[in-house]
C-alpha positions as CSV (number, residue, x, y, z in Angstrom):
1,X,-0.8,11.4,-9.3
2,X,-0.2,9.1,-11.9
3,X,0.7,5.1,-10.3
4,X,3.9,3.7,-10.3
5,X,3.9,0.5,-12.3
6,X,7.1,-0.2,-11.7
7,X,6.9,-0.1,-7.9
8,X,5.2,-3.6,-6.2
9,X,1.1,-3.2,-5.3
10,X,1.0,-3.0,-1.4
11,X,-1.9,-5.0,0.0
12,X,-2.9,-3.6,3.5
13,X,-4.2,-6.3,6.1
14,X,-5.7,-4.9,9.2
15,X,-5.8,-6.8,12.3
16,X,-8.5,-8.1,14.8
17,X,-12.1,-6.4,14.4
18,X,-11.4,-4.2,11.4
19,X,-12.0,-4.3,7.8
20,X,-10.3,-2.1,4.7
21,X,-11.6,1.1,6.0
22,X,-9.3,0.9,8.6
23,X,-6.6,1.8,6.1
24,X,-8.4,4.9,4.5
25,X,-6.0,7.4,6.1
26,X,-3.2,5.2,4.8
27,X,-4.3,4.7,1.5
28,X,-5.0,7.9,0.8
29,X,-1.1,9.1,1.4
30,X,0.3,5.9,-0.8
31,X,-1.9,6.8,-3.4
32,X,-1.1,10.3,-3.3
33,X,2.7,9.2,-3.4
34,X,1.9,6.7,-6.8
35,X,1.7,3.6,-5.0
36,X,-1.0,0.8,-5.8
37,X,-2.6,0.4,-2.0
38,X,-5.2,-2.1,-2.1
39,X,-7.2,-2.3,1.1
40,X,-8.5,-5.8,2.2
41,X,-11.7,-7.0,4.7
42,X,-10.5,-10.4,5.5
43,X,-13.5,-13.0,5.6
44,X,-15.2,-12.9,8.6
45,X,-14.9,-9.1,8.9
46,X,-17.5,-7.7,7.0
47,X,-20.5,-6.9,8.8
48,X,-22.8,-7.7,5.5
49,X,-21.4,-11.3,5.1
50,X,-24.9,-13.6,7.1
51,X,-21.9,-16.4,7.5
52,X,-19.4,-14.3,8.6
53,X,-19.0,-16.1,12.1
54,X,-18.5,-19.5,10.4
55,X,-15.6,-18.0,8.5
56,X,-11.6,-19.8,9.0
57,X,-8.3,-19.1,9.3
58,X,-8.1,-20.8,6.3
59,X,-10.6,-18.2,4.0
60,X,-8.5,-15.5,5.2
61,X,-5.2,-16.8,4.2
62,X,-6.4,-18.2,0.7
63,X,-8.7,-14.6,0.2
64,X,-5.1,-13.1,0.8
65,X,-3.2,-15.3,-1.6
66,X,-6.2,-14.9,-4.5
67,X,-5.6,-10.9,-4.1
68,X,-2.1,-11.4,-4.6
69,X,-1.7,-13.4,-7.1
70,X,-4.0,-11.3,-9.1
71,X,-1.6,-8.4,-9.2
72,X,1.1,-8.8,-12.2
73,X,4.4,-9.3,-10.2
74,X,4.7,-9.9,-6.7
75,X,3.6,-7.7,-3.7
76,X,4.2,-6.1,-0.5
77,X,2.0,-7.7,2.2
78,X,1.7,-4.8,5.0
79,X,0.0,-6.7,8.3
80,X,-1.5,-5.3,11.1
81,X,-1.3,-7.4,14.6
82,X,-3.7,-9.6,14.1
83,X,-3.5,-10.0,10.7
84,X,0.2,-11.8,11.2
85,X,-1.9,-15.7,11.2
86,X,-3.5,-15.2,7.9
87,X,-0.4,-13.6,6.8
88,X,2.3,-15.9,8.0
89,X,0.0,-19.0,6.6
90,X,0.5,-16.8,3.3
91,X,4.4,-16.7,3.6
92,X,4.2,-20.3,4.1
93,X,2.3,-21.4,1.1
94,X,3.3,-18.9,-1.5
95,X,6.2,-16.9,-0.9
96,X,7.0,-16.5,-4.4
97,X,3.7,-14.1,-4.6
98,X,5.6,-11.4,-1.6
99,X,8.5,-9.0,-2.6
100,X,8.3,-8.1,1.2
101,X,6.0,-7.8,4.3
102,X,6.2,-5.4,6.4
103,X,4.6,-6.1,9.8
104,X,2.9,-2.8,12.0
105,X,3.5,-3.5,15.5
106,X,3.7,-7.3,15.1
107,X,5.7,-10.3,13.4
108,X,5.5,-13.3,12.1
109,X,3.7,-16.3,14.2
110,X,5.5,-19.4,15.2
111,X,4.4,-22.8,14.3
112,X,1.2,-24.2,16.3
113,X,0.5,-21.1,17.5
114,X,-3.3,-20.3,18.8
115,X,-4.1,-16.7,19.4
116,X,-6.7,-17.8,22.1
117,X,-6.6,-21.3,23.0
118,X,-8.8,-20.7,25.5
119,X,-11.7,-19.3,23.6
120,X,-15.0,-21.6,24.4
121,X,-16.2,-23.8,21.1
122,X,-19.9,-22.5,21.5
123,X,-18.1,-18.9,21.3
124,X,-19.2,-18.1,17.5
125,X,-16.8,-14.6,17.7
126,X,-15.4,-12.7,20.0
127,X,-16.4,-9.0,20.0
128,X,-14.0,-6.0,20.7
129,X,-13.7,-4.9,24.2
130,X,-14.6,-2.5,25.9
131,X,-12.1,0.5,25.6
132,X,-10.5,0.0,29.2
133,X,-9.9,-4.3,29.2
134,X,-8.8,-3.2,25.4
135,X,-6.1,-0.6,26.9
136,X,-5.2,-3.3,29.3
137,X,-3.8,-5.4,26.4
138,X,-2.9,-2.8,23.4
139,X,-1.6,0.3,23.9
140,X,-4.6,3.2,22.6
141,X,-1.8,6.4,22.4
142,X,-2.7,8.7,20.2
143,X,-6.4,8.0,19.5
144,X,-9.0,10.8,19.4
145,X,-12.7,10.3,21.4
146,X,-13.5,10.7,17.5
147,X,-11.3,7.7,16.4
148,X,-12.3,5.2,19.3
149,X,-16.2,6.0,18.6
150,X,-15.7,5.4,14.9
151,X,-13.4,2.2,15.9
152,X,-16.1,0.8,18.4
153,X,-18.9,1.9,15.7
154,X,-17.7,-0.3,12.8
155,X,-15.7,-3.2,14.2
156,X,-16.7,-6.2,13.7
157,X,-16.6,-9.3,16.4
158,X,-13.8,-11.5,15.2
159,X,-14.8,-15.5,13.9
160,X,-14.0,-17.8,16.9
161,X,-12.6,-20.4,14.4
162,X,-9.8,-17.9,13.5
163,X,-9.2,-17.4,16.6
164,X,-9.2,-21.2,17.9
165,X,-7.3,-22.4,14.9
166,X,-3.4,-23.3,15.3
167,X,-1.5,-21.9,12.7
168,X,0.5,-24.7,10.8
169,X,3.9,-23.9,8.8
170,X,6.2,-26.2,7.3
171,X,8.2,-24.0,4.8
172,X,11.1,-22.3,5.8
173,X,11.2,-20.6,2.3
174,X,8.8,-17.9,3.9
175,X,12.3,-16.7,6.1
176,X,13.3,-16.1,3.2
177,X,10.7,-13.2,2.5
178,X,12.8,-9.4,2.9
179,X,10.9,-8.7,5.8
180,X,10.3,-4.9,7.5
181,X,9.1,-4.9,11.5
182,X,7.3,-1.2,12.2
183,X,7.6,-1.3,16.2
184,X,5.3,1.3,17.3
185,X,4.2,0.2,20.6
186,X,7.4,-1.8,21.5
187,X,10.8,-0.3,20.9
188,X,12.9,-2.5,18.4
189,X,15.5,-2.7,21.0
190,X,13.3,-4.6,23.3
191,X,12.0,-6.7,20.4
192,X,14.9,-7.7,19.1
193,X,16.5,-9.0,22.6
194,X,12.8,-10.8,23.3
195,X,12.9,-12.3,20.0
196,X,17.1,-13.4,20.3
197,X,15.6,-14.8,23.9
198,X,13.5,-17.0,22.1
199,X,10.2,-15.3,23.3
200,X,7.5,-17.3,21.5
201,X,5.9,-14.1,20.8
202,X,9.0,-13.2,18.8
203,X,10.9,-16.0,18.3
204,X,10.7,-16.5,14.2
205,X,12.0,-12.8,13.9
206,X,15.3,-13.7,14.6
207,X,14.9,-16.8,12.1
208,X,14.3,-14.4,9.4
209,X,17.2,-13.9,6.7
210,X,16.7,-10.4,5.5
211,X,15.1,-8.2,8.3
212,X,14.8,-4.4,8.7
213,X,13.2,-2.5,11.7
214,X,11.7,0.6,11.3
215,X,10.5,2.6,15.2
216,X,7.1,4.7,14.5
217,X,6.6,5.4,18.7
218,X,2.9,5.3,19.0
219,X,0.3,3.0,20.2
220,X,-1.3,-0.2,18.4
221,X,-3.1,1.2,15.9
222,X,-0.8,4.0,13.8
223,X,-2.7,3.7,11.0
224,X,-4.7,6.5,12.3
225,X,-2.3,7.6,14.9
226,X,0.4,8.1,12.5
227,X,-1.3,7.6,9.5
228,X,1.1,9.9,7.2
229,X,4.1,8.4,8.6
230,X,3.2,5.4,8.3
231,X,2.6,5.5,4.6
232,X,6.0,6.8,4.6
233,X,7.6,3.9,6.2
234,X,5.1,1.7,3.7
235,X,6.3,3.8,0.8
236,X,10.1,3.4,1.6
237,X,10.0,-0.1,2.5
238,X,7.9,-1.2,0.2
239,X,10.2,-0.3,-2.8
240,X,13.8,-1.7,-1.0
241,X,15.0,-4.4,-2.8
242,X,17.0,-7.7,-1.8
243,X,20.8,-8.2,-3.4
């Protein structure tokens, strides 16, 4: 099918572990719909790279903003989980390059946040876990035995600096950003009263100025769960437009 110019590219962000082949499933439907899906491995996530470990916060945010502002008008950011650091450093610094994210069960991070605080500075990355402490912390409905093994098979351990670094934002312009929540493991009901609590998990979600939220029940990872449908919502949010 021929690509629809006229339609924003959608860059696709996985989160934690995962590079662009995470997104194959996905991709595969936008592009069979017209729409531009370009598939991104973050620094730090590809197995090839010999300084991958040593790779920031910082390198994925800018590697994010370069493949943006390559694309002729602005784009639709789609970020999964983990991805929302990189991503909301992006919303921060250049909004003017995003006609809308849309966030797959996740949201924007608040200011200072750390994903893991914790993590010890000799700790070069973190690899995933083992299927059950994994279940413990991200829900793993519909995966196949076939999914997890390919899922465990090409993951990559995750830079510690990414993880140790505090994500810094001083521009309010990226609330501004027609934003799209996917909740897939967490009804939007729940997430919108956590994030109107002030939960500092969801708190800048109710800062936002143009918000839609889209329920895809399914576990963390929908991009192979729900792949179809989630190309779908992609598809449809991707081409709403503000005013």
């Amino acid at each position: 099918m021929t690509t629809d110019s006229s339609q924003p590219s959608i860059l696709l962000i996985a989160g934690h572990w995962l590079g662009a082949w995470a997104w194959d499933d996905v991709a595969e439907h936008l592009t069979a719909a017209g729409r531009r899906a370009i598939a991104l491995t973050l620094p730090g996530l590809d197995a090839d790279d010999p300084d991958r470990a040593s790779r920031t916060l910082d390198d994925q945010a800018v590697a994010i903003e370069q493949a943006a502002a390559a694309e002729s008008q602005p784009v639709v950011i789609v970020a999964h989980s983990g991805a929302n650091a990189p991503v909301s450093l992006v919303l921060d610094r250049r909004p003017e390059l995003v006609e809308r994210v849309i966030w797959v069960d996740s949201g924007p991070v608040s200011p200072g946040t750390v994903f893991a605080p914790d993590l010890p500075a000799d700790m070069d990355d973190l690899p995933l876990p083992p299927f059950d402490a994994l279940s413990q912390q991200a829900s793993l409905e519909g995966l196949s035995a076939e999914v997890l093994e390919r899922f465990g098979a090409r993951a990559v351990p995750e830079p510690g600096a990414v993880l140790r670094q505090a994500v810094e934002l001083t521009n309010d312009a990226r609330l501004q950003v027609p934003t799209t929540v996917v909740c897939c493991s967490l009804p939007s009901a729940q997430l919108m009263e956590l994030a109107n609590a002030g939960h500092p998990m969801f708190a800048e979600v109710a800062k936002l100025e143009h918000l839609d939220v889209v329920d895809l029940p399914t576990g963390h990872w929908p991009m192979w769960s729900r792949a179809q449908d989630l190309a779908k919502v992609i598809a449809a949010e991707g081409a709403l437009r503000v005013g």
